[in-house]
Each structure stands twice: as C-alpha cells, then as structure tokens.
N, CA, C and O of each residue as an XYZ file, in Angstrom:
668
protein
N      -7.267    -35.620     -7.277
C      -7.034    -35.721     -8.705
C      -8.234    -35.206     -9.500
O      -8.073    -34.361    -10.381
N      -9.449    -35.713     -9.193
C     -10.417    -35.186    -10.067
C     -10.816    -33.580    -10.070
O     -11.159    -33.006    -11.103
N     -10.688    -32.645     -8.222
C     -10.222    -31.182     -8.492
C      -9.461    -30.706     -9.375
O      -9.849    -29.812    -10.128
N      -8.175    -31.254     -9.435
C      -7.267    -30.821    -10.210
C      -7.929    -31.056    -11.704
O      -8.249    -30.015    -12.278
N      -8.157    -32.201    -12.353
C      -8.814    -32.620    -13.521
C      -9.660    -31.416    -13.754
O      -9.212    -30.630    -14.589
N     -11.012    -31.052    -13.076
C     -11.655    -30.165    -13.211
C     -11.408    -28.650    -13.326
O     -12.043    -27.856    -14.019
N     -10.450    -28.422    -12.583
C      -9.159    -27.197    -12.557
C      -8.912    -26.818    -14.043
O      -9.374    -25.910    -14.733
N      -8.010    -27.837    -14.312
C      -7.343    -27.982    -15.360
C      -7.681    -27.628    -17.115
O      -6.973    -27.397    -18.095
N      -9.364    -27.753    -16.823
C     -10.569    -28.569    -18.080
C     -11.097    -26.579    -18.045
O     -11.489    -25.946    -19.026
N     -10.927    -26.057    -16.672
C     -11.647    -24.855    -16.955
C     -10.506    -24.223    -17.503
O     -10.407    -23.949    -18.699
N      -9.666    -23.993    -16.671
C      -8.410    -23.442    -16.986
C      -7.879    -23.030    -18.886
O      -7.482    -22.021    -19.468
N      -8.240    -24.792    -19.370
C      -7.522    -24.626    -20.488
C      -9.149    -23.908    -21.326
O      -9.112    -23.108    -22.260
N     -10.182    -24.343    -20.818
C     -11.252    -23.181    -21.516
C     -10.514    -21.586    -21.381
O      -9.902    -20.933    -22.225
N     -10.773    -21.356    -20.303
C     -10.362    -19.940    -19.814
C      -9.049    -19.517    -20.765
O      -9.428    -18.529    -21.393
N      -8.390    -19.667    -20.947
C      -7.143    -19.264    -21.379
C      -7.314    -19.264    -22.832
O      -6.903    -18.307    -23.489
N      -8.122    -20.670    -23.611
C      -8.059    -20.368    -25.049
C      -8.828    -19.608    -25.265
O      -8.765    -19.301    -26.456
N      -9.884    -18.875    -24.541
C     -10.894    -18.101    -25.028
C     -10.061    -16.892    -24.809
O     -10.214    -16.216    -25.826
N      -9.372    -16.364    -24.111
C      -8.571    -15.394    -24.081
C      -7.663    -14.548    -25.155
O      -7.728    -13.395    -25.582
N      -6.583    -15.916    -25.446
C      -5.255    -15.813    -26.357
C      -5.701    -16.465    -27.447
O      -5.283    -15.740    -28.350
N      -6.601    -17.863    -28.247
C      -6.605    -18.003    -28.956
C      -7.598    -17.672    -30.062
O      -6.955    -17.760    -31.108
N      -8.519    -17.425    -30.260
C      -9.332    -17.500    -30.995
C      -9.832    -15.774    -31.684
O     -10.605    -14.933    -31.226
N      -9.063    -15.783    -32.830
C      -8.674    -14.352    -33.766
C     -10.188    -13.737    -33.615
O     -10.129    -12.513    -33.495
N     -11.771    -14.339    -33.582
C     -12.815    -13.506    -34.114
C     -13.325    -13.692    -32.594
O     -14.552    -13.788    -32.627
N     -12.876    -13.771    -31.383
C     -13.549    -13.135    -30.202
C     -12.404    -12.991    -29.159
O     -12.766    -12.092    -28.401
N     -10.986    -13.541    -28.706
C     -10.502    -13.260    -27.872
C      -9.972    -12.080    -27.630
O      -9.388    -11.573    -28.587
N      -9.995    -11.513    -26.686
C      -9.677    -10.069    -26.015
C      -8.447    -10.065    -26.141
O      -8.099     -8.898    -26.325
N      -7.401    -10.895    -26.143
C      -6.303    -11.166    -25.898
C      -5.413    -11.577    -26.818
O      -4.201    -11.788    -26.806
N      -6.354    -11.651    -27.695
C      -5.854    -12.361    -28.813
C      -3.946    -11.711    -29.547
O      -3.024    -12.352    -30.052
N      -4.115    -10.213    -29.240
C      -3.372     -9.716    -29.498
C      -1.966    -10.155    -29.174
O      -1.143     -9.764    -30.002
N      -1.503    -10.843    -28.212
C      -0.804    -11.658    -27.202
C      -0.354    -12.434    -28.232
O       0.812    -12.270    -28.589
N      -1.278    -13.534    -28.983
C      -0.835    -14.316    -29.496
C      -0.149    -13.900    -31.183
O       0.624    -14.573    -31.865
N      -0.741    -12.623    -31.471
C       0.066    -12.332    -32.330
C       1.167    -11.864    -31.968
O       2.150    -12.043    -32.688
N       1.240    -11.356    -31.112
C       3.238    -11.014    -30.829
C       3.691    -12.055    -30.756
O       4.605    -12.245    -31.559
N       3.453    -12.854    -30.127
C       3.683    -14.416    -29.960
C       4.231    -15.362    -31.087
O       5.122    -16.211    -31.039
N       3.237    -14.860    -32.354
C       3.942    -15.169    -33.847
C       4.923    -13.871    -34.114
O       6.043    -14.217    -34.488
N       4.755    -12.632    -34.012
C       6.298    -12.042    -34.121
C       7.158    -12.491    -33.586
O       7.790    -13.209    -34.361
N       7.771    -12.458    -32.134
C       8.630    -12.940    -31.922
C       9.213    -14.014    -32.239
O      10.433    -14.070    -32.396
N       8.298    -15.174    -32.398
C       8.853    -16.301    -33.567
C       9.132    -16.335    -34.394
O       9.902    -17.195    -34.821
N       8.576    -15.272    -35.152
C       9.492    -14.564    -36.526
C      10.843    -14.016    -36.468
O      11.809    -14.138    -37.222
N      10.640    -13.301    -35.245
C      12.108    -12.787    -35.398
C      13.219    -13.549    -34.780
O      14.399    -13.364    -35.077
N      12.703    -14.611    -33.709
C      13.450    -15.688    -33.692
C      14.300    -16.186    -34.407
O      15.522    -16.287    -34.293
N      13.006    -16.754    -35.783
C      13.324    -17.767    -36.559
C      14.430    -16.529    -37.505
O      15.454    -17.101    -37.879
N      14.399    -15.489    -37.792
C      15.152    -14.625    -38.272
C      16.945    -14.996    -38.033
O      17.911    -15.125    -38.785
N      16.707    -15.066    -36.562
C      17.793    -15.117    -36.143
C      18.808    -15.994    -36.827
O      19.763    -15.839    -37.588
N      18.083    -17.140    -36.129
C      19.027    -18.444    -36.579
C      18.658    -19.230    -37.849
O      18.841    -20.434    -38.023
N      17.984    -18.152    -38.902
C      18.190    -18.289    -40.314
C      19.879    -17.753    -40.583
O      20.841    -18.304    -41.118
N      19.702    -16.517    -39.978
C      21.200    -15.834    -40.354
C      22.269    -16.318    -39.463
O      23.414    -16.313    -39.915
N      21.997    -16.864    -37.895
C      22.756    -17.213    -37.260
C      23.858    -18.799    -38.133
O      25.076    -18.909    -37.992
N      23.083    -19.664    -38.852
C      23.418    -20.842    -38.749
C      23.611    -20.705    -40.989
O      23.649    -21.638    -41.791
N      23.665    -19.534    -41.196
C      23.111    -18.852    -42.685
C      22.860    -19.932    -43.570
O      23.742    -20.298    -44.346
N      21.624    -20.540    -43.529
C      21.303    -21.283    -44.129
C      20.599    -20.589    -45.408
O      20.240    -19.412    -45.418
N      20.428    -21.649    -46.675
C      20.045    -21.336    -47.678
C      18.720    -20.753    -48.185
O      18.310    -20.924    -49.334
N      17.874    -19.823    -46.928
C      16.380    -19.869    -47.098
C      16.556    -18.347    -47.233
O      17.590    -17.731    -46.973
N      14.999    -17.650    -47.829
C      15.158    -16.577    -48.533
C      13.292    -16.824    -46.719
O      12.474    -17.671    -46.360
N      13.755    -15.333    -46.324
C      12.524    -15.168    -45.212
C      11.679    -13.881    -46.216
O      12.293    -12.864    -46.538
N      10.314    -14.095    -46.601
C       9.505    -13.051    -46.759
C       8.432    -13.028    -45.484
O       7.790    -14.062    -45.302
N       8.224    -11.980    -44.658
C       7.005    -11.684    -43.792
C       7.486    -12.978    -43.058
O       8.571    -13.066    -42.484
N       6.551    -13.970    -43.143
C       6.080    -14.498    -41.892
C       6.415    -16.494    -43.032
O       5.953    -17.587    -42.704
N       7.060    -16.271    -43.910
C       7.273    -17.395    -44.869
C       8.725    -17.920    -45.206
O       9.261    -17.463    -46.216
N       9.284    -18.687    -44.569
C      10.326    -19.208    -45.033
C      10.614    -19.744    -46.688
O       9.718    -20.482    -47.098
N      11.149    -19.613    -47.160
C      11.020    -20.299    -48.724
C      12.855    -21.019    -48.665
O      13.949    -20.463    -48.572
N      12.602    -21.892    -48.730
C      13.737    -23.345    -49.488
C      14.089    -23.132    -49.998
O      13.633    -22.160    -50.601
N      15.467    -23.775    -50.497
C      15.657    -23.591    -51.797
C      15.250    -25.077    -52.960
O      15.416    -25.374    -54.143
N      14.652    -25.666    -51.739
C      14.062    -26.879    -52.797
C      12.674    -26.599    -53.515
O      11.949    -27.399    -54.107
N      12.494    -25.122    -53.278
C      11.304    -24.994    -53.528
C      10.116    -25.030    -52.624
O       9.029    -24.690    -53.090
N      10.216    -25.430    -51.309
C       8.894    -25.573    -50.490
C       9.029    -24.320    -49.475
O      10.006    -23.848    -48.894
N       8.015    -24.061    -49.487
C       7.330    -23.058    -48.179
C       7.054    -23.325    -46.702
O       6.207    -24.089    -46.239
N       7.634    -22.813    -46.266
C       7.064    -23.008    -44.590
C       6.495    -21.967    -43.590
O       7.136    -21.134    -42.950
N       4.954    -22.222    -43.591
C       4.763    -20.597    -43.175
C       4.362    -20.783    -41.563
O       3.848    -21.761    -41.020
N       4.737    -19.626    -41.040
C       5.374    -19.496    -39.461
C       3.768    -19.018    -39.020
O       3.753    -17.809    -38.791
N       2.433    -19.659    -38.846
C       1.392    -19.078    -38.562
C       1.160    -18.951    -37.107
O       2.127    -19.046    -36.350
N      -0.182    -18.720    -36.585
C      -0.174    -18.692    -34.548
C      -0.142    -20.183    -34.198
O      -0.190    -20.410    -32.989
N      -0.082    -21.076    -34.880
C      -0.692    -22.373    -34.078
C       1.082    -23.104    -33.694
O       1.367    -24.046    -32.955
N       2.182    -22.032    -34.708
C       3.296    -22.928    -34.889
C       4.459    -21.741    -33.805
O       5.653    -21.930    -33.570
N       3.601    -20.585    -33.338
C       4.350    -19.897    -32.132
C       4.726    -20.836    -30.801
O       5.741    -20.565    -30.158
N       4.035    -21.733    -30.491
C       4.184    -22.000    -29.189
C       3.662    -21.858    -28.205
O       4.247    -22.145    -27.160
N       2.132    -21.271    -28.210
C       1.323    -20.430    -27.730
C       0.386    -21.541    -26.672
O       0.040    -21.430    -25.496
N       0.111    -22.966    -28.015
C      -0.639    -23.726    -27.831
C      -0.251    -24.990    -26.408
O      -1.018    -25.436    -25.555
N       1.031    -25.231    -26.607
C       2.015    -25.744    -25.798
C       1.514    -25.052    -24.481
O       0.854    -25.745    -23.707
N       1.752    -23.845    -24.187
C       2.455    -22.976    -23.342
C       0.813    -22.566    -22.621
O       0.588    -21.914    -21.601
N       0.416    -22.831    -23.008
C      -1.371    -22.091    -22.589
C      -1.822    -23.505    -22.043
O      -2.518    -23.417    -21.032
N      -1.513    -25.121    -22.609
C      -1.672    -25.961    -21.840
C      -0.939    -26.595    -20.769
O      -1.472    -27.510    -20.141
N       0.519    -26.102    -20.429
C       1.134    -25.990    -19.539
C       0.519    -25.223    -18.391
O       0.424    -25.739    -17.277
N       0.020    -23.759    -18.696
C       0.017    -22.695    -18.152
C      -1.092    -23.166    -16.891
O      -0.891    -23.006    -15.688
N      -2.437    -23.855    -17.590
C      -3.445    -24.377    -17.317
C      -3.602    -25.576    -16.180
O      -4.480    -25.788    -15.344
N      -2.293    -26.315    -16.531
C      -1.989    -27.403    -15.539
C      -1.107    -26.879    -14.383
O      -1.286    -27.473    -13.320
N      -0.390    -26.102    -14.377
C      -0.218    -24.995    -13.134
C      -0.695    -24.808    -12.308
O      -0.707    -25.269    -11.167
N      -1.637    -23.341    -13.334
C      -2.731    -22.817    -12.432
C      -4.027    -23.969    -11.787
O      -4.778    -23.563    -10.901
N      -4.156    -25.326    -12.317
C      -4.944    -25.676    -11.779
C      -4.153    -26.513    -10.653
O      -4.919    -26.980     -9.810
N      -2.792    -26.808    -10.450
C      -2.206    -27.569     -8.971
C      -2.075    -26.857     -8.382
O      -1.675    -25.700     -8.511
N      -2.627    -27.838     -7.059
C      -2.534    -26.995     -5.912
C      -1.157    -26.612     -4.932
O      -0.638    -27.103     -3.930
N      -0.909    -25.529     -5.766
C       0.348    -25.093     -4.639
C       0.310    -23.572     -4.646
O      -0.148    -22.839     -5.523
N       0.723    -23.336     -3.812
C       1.201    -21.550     -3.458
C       1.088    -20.882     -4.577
O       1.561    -21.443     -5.566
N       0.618    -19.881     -4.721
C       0.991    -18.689     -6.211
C       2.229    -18.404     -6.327
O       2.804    -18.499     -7.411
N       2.829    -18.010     -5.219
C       4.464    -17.860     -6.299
C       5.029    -18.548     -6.340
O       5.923    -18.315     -7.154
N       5.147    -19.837     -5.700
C       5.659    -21.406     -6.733
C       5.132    -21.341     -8.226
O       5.809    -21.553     -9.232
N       3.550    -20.945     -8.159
C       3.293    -20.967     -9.568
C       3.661    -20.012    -10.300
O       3.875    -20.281    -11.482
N       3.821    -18.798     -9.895
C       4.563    -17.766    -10.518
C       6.300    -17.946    -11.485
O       6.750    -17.645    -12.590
N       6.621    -18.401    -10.630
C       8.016    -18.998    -10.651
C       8.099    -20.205    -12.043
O       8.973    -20.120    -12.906
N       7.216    -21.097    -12.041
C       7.140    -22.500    -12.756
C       6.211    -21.674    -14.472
O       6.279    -22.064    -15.638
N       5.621    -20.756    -14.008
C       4.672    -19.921    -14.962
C       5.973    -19.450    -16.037
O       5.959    -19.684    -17.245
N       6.892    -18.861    -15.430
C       7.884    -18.082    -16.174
C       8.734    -18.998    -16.437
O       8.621    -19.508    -17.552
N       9.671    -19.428    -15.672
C      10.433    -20.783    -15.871
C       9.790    -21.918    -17.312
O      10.501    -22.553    -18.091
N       8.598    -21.877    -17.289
C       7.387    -22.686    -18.273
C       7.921    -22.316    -19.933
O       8.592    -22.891    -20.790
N       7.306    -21.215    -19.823
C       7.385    -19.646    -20.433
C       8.554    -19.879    -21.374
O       8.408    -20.315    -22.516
N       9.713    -19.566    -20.833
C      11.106    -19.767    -21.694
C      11.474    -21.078    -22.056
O      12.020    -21.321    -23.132
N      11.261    -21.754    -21.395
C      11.585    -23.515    -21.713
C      10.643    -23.557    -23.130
O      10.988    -23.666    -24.307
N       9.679    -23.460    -22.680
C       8.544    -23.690    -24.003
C       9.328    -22.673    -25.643
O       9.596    -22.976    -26.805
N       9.390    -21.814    -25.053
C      10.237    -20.971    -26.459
C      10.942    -21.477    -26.402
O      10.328    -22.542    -26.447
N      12.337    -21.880    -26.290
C      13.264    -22.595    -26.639
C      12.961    -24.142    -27.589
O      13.326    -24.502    -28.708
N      12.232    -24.702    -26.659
C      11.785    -26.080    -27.105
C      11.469    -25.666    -28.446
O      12.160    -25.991    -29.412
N      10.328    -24.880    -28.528
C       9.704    -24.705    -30.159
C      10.586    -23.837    -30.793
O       9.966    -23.162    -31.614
N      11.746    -23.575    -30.761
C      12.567    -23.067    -31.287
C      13.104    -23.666    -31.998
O      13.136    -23.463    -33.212
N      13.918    -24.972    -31.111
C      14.517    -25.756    -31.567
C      13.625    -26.567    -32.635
O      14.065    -26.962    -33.715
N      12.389    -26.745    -32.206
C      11.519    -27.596    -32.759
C      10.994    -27.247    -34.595
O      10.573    -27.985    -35.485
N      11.301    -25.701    -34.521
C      11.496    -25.392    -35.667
C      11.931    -25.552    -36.708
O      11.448    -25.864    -37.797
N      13.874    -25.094    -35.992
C      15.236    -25.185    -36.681
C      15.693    -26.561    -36.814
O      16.696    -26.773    -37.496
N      14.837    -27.904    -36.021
C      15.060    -29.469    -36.615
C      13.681    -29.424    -37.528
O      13.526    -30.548    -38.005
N      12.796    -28.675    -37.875
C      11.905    -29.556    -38.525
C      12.446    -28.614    -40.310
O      12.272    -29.072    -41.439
N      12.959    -27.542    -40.012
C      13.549    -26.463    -41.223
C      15.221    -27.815    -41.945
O      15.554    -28.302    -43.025
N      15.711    -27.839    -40.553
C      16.809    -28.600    -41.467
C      16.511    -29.904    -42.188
O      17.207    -30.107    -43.183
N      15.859    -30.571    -41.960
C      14.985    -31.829    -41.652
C      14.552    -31.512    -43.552
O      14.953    -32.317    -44.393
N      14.044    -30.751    -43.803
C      13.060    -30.203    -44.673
C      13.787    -29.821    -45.974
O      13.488    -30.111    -47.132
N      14.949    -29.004    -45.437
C      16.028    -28.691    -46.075
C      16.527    -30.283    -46.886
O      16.643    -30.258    -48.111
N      16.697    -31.107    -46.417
C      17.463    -32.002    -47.065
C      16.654    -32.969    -47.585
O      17.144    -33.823    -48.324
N      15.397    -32.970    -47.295
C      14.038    -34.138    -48.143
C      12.740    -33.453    -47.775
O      12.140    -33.788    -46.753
N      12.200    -32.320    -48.735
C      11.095    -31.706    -48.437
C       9.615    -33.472    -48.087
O       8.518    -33.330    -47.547
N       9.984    -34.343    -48.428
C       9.175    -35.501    -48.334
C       8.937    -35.731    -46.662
O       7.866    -35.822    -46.061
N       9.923    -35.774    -46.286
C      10.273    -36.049    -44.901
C       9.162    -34.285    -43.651
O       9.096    -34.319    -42.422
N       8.749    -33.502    -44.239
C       7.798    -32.462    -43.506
C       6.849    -33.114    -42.349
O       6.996    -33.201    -41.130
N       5.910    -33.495    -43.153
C       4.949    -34.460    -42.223
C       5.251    -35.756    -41.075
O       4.596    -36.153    -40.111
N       6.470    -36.165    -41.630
C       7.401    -36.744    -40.505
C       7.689    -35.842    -39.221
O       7.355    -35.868    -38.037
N       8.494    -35.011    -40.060
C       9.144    -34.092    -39.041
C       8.278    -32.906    -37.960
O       8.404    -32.415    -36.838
N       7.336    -32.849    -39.161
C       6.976    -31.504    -37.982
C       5.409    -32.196    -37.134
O       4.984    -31.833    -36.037
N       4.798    -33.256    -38.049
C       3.704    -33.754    -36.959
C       3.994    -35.345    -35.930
O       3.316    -36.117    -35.253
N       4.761    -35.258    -36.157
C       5.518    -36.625    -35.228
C       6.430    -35.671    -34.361
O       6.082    -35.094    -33.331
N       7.513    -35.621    -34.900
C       8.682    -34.940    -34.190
C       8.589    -33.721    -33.494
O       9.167    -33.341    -32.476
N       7.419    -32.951    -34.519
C       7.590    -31.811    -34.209
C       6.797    -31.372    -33.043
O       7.297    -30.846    -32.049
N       5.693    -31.580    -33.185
C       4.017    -31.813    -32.342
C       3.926    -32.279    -31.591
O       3.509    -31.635    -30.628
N       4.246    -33.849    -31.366
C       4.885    -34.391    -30.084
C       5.938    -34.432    -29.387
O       5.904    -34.532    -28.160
N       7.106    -34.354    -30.129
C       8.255    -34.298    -29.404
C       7.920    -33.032    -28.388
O       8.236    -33.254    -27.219
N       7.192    -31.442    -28.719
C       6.887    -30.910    -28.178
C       6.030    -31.114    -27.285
O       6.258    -30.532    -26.224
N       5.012    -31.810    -27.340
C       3.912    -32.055    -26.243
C       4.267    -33.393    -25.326
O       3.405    -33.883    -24.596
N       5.935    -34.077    -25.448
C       6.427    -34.612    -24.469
C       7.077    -33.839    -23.441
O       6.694    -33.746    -22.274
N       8.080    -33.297    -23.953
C       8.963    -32.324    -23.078
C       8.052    -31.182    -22.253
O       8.421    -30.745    -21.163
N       6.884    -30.780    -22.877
C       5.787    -29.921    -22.160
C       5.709    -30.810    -20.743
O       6.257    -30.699    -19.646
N       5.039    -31.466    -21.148
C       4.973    -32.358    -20.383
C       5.502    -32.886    -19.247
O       4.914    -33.018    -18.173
N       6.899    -33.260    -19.567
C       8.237    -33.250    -18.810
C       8.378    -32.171    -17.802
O       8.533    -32.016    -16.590
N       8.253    -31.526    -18.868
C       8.031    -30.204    -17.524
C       7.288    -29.554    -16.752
O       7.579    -28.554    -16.097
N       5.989    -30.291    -16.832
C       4.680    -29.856    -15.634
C       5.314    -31.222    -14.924
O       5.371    -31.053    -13.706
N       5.794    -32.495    -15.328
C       6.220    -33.775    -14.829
C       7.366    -33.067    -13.283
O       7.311    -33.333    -12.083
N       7.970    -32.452    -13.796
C       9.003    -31.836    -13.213
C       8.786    -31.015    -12.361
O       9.453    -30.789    -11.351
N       7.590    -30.389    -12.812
C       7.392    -28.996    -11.722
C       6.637    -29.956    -10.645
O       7.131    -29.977     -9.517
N       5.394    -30.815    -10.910
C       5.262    -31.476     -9.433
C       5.796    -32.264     -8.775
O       5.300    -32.994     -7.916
N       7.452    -32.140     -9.313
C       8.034    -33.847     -8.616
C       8.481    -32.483     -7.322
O       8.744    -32.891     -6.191
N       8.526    -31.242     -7.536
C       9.270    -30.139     -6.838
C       8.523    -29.349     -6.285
O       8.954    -28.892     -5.226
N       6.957    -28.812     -6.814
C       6.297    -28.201     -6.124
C       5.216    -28.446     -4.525
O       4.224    -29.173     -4.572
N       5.534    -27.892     -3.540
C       4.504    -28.368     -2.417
C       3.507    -28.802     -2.664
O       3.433    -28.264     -3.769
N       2.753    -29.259     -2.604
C       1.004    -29.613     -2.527
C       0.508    -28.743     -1.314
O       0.886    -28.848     -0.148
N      -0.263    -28.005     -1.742
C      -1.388    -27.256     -0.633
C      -2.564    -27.941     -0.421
O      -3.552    -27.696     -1.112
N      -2.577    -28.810      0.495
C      -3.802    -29.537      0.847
C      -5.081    -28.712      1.322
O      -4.951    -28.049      2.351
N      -6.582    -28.693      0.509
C      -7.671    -28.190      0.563
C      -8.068    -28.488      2.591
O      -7.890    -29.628      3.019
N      -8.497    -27.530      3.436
C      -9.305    -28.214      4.713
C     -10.530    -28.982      4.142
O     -11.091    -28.643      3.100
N     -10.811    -29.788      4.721
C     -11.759    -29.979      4.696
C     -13.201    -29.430      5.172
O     -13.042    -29.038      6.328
N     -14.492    -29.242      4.789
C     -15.345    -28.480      5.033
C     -16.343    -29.138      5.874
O     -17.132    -30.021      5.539
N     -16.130    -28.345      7.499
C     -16.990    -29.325      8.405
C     -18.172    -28.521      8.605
O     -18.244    -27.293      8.576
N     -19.481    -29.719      8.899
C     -20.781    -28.854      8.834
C     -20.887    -27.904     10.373
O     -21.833    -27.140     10.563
C-alpha cells in the first residue's frame, strides 16, 4: 500500500505538470482540446434536448440571465488525470492498464457530461441552486463515481506482486 501511495503522489505530480498548468506544461495543449471537445459536446445536447440557452464561444447564457462558462478545470481533465495516476501507479500488467486507461477515459467524459447537463438544468430552473449543484453534486458526485471506477478496476485487475530483493 504505501508503494502504491508513493506511486500514486508522483504520478499525479507527473501528469499535472504535463496537461495542467497553461504557463509551463508541454502538454498543456491536450487540455485545451479537452475544453473543445466539451464545448462541442455541450453543443450537442444544448440542441439535442433544445433547451432555452443562447452558446457564445466557450459561454452558455440562460435565459434567467446567468452565465456558465465551460473553462479547463470544468473539461474533465482533472477527474481523469487523477484516475489516470491511480492506474499507472497499481501494480498490474500494462495492458490491463492500457485497457482500464481508455475504458477510464470515456466513462469520465460521459460522467462530466452528464454532470454538466444536471448542473445546466438544475440552473435552468433556480439560478440560486448553482453552488448546490455544481460544487456538491457536481464536484463530488464526480469524484465518487471516479472513484467507483478505479474501485472497480481493482476489484478486476491482477496484482503483479514486486520479488523480493535478496542480498
């Protein structure tokens, strides 16, 4: 447990220095597609479900008047990079982790998909109710089901037991 712990602690260094951070990550670029595609997501099932919102750029607008703007922290990126992290740091085979990496991957978009389109309808009908919805419901409900699903991937993945190192 404490390998893994330690795994885990570099891992999620390693990765945010990568994808998150706009004034040094190499990678950063990643995470802006990351907010496109959530844009065009959220595009979708604005028109899919044609609700009453007017989309400019990267900004939902109400018609109660409130704004909801679609920035990197609300892609899914953040979720999905601490999943990614608890993976790569259990010990099992690479393409188990390969497999649980991608499998991860789409679950996580979906989740914050949905996590969106309940915190948009939510919003829609009592702009009061936001801070309910999207940092309770939204934030955690997401960082349960994350969860759930690294929960899930080791109730299923092998354990690769380390040899031990004889002198």
């Amino acid at each position: 447990m404490l390998r893994f712990s330690i795994a885990y602690f570099v891992w999620v260094g390693v990765l945010f220095a990568l994808f998150f951070f706009e004034s040094f990550s190499p990678l950063f670029v990643i995470n802006q597609w990351q907010t496109e595609v959530t844009n065009l997501i959220t595009r979708g099932w604005v028109h899919a479900f044609d609700l009453p919102i007017l989309l400019q750029a990267n900004t939902l607008i109400l018609e109660n008047g409130m704004h909801l703007h679609i920035v990197h922290e609300c892609n899914g990126l953040v979720p999905y990079l601490l999943y990614l992290a608890a993976i790569l740091a259990y010990p099992t085979p690479f393409r188990v982790k390969l497999n649980w990496v991608l499998l991860g991957y789409a679950a996580v978009m979906v989740i914050n998909t949905i996590r969106m389109l309940l915190i948009t309808l939510v919003v829609l009908e009592d702009k009061s109710l936001f801070p309910l919805a999207h940092d309770w419901f939204g934030r955690y409900g997401v960082a349960i089901l994350t969860l759930s699903l690294f929960f899930w991937f080791t109730s299923r993945a092998p354990i690769v037991e380390k040899e031990p190192v004889s002198s």
